[in-house]
N, C-alpha and C positions, 0 to 999 in steps of 0.2 A: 483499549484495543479488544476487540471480540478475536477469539482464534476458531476459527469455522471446524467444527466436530462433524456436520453435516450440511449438505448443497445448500439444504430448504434454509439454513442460518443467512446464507448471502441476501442481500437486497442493494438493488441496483438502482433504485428508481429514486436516493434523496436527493438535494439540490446540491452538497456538495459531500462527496464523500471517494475513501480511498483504501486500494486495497494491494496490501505489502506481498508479495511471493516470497517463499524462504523453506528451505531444508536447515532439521534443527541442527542439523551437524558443520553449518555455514561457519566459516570464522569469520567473527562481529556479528553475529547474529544479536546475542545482546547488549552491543552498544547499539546496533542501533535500533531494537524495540527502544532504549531511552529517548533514543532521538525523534524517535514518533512519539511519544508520551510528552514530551516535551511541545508537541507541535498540535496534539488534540486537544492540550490543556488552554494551548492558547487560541487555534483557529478554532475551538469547538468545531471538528471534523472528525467523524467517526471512523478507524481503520478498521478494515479487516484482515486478517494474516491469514493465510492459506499457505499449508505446509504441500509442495512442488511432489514428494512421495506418497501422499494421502490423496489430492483432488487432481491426477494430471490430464481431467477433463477440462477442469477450470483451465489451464494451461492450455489445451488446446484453444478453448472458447474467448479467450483474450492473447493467443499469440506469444505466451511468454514463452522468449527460447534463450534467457539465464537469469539469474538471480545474484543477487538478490533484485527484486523487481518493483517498482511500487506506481501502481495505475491512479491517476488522478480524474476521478469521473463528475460529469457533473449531467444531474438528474440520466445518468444512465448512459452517458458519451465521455468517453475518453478524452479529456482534453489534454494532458500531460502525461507521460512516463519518464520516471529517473531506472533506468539499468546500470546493473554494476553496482559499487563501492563509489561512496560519492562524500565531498566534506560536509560536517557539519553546515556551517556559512553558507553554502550553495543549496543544500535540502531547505534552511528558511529560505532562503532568498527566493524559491521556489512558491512555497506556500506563500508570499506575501504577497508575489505578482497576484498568484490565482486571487486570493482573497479579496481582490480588490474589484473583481468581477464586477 
């Protein structure tokens, strides 16, 4: 997981890539970094985490209005978002559909 220090870090333009919204003060915040670490290791898909108090232009620029957020892009188009607090089982289930592009 890259965690975005600066804008110029984002890039939007791979074939398939995704990026997490979170305040580190979230409760589950790190359960569920595990649960993306678990899901880059296997879709080799790169996240990026962008903390909601640091970038809330990113926020405006992608529409996130709660968190935890996690935008599903591909080559630079949103094709999925998971909001909110979600299971295990359904965040893969998620990434299996996509991956099958």
């Amino acid at each position: 997981m890259i965690f975005i220090t600066r804008e110029e870090e984002l890039q939007i333009d791979l074939d398939f890539q995704s990026i997490y919204f979170y305040a580190s003060w979230m409760p589950y915040h790190k359960k569920i970094i595990t649960m993306i670490s678990k899901i880059e290791e296997k879709y080799k898909i790169p996240f990026y985490a962008i903390d909601v108090e640091q970038f809330s232009n990113q926020c405006k620029r992608f529409i996130v209005e709660s968190i935890p957020a996690i935008l599903i892009l591909k080559k630079g188009k949103e094709i999925k978002r998971i909001n909110g607090l979600f299971l295990t089982s359904a965040f893969n289930d998620v990434f299996a559909d996509i991956c099958t592009y």
